[in-house]
Every structure is written in structure tokens, then in C-alpha cells.
C-alpha positions in Angstrom: -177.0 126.7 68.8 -177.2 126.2 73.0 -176.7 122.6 73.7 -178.8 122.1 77.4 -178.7 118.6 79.4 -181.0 117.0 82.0 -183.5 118.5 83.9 -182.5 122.2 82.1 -183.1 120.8 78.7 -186.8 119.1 80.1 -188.3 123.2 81.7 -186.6 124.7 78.7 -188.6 122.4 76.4 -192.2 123.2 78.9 -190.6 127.1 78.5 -190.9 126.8 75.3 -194.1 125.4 74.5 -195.7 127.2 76.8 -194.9 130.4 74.8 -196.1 128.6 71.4 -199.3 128.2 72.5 -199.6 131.8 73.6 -197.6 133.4 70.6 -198.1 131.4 67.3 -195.4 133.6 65.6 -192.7 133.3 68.2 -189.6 133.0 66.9 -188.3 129.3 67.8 -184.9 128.4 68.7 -183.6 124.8 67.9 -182.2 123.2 71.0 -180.3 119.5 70.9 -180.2 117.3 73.7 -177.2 115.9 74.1 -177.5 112.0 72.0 -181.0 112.9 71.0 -180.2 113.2 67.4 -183.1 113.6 65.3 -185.6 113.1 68.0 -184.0 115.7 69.8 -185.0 118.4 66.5 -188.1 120.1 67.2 -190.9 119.2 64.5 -191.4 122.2 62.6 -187.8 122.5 62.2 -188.1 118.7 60.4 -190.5 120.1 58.0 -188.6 122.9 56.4 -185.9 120.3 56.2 -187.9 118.4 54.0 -189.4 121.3 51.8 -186.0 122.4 51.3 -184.8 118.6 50.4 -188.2 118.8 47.7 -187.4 122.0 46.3 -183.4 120.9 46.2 -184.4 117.3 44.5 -187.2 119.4 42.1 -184.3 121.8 41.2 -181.8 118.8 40.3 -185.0 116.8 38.6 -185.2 120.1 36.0 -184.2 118.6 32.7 -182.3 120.5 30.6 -183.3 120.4 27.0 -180.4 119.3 24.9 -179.3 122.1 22.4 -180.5 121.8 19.0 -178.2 120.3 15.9 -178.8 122.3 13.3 -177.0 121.5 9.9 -176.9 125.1 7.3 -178.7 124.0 4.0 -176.8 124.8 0.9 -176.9 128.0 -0.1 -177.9 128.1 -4.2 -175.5 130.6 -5.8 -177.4 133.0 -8.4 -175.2 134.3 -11.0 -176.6 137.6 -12.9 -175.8 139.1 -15.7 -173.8 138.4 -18.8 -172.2 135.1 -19.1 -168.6 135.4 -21.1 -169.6 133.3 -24.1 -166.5 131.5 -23.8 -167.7 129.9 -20.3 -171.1 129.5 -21.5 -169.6 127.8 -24.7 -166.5 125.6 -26.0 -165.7 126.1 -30.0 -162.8 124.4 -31.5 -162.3 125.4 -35.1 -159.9 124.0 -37.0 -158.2 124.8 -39.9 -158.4 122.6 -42.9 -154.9 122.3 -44.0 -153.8 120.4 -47.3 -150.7 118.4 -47.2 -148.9 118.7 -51.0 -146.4 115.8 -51.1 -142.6 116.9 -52.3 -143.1 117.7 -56.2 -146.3 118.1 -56.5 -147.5 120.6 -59.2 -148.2 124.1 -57.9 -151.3 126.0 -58.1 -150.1 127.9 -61.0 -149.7 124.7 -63.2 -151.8 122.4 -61.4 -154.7 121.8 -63.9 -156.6 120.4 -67.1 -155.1 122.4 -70.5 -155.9 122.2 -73.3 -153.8 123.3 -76.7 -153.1 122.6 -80.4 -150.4 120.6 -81.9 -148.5 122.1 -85.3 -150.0 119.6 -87.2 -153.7 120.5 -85.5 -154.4 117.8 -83.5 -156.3 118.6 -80.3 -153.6 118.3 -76.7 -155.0 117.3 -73.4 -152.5 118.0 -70.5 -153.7 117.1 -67.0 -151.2 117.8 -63.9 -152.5 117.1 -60.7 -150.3 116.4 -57.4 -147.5 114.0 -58.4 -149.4 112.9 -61.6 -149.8 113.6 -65.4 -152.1 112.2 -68.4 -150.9 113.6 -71.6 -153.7 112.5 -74.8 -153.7 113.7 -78.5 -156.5 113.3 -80.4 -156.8 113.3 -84.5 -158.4 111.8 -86.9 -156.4 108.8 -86.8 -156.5 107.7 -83.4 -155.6 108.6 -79.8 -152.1 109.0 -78.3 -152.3 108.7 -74.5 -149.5 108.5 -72.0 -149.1 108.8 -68.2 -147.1 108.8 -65.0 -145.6 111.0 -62.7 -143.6 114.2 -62.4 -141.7 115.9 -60.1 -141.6 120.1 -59.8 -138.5 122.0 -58.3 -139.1 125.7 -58.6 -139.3 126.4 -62.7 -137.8 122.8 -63.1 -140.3 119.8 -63.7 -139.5 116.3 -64.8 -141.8 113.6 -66.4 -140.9 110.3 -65.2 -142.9 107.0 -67.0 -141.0 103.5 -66.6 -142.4 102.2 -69.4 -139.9 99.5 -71.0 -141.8 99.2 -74.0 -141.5 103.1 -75.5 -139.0 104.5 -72.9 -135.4 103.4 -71.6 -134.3 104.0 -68.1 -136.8 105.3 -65.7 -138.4 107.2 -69.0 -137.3 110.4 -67.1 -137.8 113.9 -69.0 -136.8 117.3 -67.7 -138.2 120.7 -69.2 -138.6 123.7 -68.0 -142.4 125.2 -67.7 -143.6 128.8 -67.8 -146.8 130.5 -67.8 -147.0 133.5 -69.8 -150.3 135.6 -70.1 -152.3 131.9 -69.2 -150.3 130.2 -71.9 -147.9 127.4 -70.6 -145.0 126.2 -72.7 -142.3 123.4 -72.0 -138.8 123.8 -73.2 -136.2 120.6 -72.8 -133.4 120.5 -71.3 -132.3 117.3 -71.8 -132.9 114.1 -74.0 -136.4 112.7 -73.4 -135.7 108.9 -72.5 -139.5 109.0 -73.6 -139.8 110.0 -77.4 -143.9 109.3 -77.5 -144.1 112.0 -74.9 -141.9 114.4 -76.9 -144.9 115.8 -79.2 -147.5 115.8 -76.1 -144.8 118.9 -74.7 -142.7 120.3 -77.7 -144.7 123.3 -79.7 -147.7 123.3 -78.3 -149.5 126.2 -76.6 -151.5 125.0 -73.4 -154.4 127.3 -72.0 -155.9 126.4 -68.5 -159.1 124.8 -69.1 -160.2 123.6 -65.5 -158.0 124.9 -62.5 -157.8 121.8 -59.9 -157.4 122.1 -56.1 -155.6 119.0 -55.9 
């Protein structure tokens, strides 16, 4: 840029225009006098300056669109094919388990018999758990008796408190076996209970009804 003063800047300028009005297209060149400032800045030259300030302030006026949030759905999980039954499912089974208290009557004795005494009167026996009814019936009457007995292996003792035909604890211990369904009781000591004696001694029980207790 040529920075021109005084009387050169002023035939420059007439120069100049002179040349515009001839050649539209001539190529103009931008000359400053010296304190002129804007003034001083030829008119055409002004304008550009202000279509580039519009296109520079339409540039910087371009909104940007703010990026899109998007939040991933939940995904639904397909499962295909057999399902292991014990996912699908939840059994519990349990076990039925019976308790037998300490001397209770095994499964081999435990039951209703039935038998004949020498003088043929009909025996009841009835051991179940940690309990015994003994009955014998005749013509005469009914002889009953009851309480509880205690089994250790082949061992079993009768045990009836009862002050008024037994002494002690009315404890009686025999031995039991079970011979081709027939069960017999041998002594093996005094009975402290002699009613009971003929409801054991001689007499050949058969099972009549098993019990599961």
C-alpha cells in the first residue's frame, strides 16, 4: 500500500477516476492519505468490507444443532430351547421318617395276637410302641391288664405299677421269640405281677393285625 501526501495524493485521486470512467474493470488500488482514516478509503473498497463483515457475522450466526441424547432401550433377552426342569421348577421331597422311642416294640412283635390259654380261654395281646393290653376272655368274666414294656434285643420287660395286684414297679422280664408266626414268652425272672403271669405263660400267640406304630 503507497501512502501519497498533498497535492500528489489530490492528481493521483483525478488519475484515478479519470481511468474508472473509461475502464469500468480497472483494477483499483487503495491509496491512504496520510490522517484521512476512513474517509481517506475509497468507496467500493468500504463495501467489500461490509459484505465480508455480513458473510463473517452470517457464518458466526450458524447455529449448531446440539447432538442428540439418545438413551439404548432394553434389550429383551429370548431364551430358546429346553429349560433344565430344575430352573423351571423347585421340588422338595421329604422323607417321612418315624421316630420309635427307646424300647418300643419292633416290627416283628409289634401287633394285635391272638392265642388260646391251656384251659381254652381266648388271649388278646396288643404291643404297640412302649405299650401293652393283655385281656382273657371266658365264660366267667374278663381279665384285662395294661402298661408298659420295654424291648432290648430278644429281652422285653412288662412294667405295671399297680399297688393293688403288683409290688414294686410290677416289673416282669421274659424273653420273646417268633417262631414260624407263633410268639411265645419264657420268664426269666419272678413276675412282681402274678395276674399277668397267665396272660404270657403257655400260650401260643399268632399275629392277628400287624401295626405300624
Amino acid at each position: 500500500m503507497r501512502r501519497l501526501s498533498g497535492m500528489a495524493y489530490e492528481r493521483y485521486v483525478v488519475h484515478i477516476r479519470r481511468h474508472e470512467r473509461d475502464d469500468p474493470h480497472l483494477r483499483r488500488t487503495e491509496v491512504i492519505q496520510p490522517g484521512a482514516g476512513a474517509a481517506g478509503v475509497p468507496g467500493y473498497i468500504r463495501g467489500v468490507a461490509f459484505f465480508m463483515f455480513l458473510i463473517v457475522v452470517g457464518c458466526g450466526a450458524e447455529q449448531t444443532e446440539p447432538p442428540t441424547s439418545t438413551t439404548s432401550a432394553p434389550v429383551a433377552t429370548t431364551i430358546t430351547g429346553p429349560v433344565d426342569a430344575t430352573l423351571a421348577s423347585t421340588s422338595t421331597t421329604e422323607t417321612a421318617t418315624t421316630t420309635t422311642a427307646p424300647g418300643s416294640a419292633p416290627a416283628g412283635l409289634r401287633g394285635m395276637w391272638a392265642g388260646t390259654t391251656p384251659q381254652g380261654d381266648a388271649a388278646q395281646l396288643t404291643l404297640a410302641g412302649v405299650n401293652y393290653t393283655a385281656v382273657i376272655s371266658s365264660g366267667g368274666g374278663r381279665a384285662e391288664g395294661a402298661g408298659q414294656i420295654f424291648v432290648d434285643g430278644d429281652t422285653i420287660v412288662f412294667i405295671n405299677p399297680n399297688p393293688t395286684f403288683c409290688s414294686g414297679e410290677g416289673r416282669g422280664e421274659y424273653l420273646w421269640s417268633v417262631d414260624d408266626g407263633v410268639l411265645r414268652f419264657e420268664p426269666t425272672a419272678t413276675d412282681e405281677c402274678p395276674p399277668r403271669v397267665p396272660h404270657l405263660i403257655d400260650i401260643e400267640y399268632t399275629l392277628v393285625d400287624p401295626l405300624d406304630y
